[in-house]
C-alpha positions in Angstrom: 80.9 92.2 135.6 79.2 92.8 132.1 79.4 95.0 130.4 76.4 97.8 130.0 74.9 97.0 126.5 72.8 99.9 126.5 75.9 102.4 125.2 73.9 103.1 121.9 71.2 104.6 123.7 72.1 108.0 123.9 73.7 108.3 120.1 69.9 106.9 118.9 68.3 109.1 121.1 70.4 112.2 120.3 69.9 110.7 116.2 66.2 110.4 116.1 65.2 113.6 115.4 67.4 115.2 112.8 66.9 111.6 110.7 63.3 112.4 111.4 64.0 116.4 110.1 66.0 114.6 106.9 63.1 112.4 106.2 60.0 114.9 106.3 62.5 117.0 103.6 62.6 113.1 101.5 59.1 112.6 102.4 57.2 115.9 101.7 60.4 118.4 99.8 59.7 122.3 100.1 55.8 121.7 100.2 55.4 122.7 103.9 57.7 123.5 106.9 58.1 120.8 109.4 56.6 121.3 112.9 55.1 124.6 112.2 55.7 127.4 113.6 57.9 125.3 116.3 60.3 124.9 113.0 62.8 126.9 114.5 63.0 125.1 117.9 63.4 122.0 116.5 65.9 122.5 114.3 68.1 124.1 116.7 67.7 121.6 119.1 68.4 119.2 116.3 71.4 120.6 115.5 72.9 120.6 119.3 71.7 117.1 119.6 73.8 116.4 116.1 76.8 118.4 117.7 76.8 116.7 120.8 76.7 113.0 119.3 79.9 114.7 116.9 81.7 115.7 120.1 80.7 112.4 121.8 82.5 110.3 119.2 85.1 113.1 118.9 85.9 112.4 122.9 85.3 108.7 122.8 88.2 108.3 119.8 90.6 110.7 121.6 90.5 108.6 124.5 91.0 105.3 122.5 93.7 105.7 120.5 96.4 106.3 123.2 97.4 102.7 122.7 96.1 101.8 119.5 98.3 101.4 116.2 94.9 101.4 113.6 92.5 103.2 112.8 90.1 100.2 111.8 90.5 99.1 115.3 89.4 102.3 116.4 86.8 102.7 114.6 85.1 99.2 115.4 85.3 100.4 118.7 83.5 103.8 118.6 81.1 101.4 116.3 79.9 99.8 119.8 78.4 103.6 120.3 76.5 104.2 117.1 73.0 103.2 117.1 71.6 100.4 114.9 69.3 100.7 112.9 65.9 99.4 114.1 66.7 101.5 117.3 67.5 104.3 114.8 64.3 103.8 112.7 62.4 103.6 115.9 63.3 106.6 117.2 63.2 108.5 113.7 59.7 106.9 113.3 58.5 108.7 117.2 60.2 111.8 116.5 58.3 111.8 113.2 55.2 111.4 114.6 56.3 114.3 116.9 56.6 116.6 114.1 53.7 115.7 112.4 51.7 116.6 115.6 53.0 119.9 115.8 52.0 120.6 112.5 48.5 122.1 111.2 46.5 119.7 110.1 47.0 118.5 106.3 47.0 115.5 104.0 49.8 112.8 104.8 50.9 110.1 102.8 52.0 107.2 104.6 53.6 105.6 102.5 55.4 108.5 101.3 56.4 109.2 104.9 57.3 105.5 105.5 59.8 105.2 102.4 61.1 108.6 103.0 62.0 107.8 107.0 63.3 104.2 105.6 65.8 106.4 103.2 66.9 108.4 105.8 67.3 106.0 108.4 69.8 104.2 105.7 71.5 107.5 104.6 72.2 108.5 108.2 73.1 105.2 109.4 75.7 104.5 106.5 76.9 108.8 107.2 77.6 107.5 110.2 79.5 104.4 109.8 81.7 106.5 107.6 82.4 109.2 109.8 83.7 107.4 112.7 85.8 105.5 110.2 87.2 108.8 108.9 86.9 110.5 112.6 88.9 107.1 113.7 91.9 107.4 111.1 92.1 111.0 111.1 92.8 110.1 115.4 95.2 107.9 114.6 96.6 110.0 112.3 97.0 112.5 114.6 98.0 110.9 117.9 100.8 109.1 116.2 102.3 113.1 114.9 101.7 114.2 118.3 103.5 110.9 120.3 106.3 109.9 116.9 109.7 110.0 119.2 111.9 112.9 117.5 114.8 111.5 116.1 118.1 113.1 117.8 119.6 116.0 115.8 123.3 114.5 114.7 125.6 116.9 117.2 129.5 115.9 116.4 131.6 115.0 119.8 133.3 117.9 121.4 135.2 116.2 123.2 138.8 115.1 121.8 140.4 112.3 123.4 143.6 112.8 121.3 145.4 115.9 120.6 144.5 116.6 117.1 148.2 117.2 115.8 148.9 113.1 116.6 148.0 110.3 114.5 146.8 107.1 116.3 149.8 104.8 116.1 151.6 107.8 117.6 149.9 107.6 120.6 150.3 103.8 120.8 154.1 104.0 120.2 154.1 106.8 122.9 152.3 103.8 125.5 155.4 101.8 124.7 158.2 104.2 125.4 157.5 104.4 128.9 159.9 102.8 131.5 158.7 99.4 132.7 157.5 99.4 136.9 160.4 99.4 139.0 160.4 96.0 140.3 162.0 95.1 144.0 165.6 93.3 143.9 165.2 89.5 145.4 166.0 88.6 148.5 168.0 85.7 149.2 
């Protein structure tokens, strides 16, 4: 069976609107609020859709590094998950366009708007890549505190085989002294 190759999806999805919040501040600074008077609401929702991918990758690292040694290992894995970036830019560029919609009408530059998505498509993909290589070692890093065998406390041997007032060669001398078996007198 192969394997589903859509597993990006939701990260870009979930990713496309608070690139698109970050590029509207590169693109147009404190000049105007994005979206409106819908600021609010989209900002919050771009914040649970930011804290969702977080706890996502959070889950998805936990659940890989039961068996895994390193961290790089891990982290090319959760990599798989993490959108790239034409799917990222393309769903930065919509959710631009949504914002721009919402707001009054006014004077854009495109190719203010264009250069200022393209920065924060880069800045957030490269973020990214960077915190699920930290999120990845930081696993590791934990798991292996959590699972490191404890190392047995040194507890000196009760038990005495000997009593303590005899040396050694005392107690081989005393195997010695004893009477050989009786033995049974021949017959004949």
């Amino acid at each position: 069976m192969e394997k589903w190759r859509g597993r990006s999806v939701p990260a870009t999805l979930a990713l496309g609107l608070p690139t698109a919040l970050f590029a509207h501040v590169l693109a147009f600074g404190q000049g105007h609020i994005a979206a409106g008077e819908a600021h609010t609401i989209f900002v919050q929702f771009a914040l649970a859709l930011s804290g969702a991918t977080v706890l996502l990758l959070g889950t998805l690292s936990a659940l890989g590094a039961r068996n895994l040694r390193d961290g790089s290992v891990l982290a090319a894995k959760l990599r798989v998950h993490l959108p790239k970036w034409p799917s990222l830019l393309a769903s930065c560029v919509a959710c631009f366009l949504l914002i721009e919609s919402a707001e009054p009408a006014h004077d854009v530059h495109f190719g203010v708007a264009a250069l200022g998505i393209g920065f924060a498509v880069a800045i957030v993909h490269l973020l990214l890549s960077r915190f699920v290589t930290t999120l990845a070692h930081a696993t590791i890093a934990i798991v292996r505190t959590l699972t490191v065998a404890r190392r047995p406390a040194y507890r000196p041997n009760r038990r005495v085989s000997r009593p303590p007032h005899l040396p050694v060669f005392a107690l081989l001398r005393r195997l010695e002294i004893r009477p050989p078996p009786l033995r049974r007198p021949l017959e004949g």
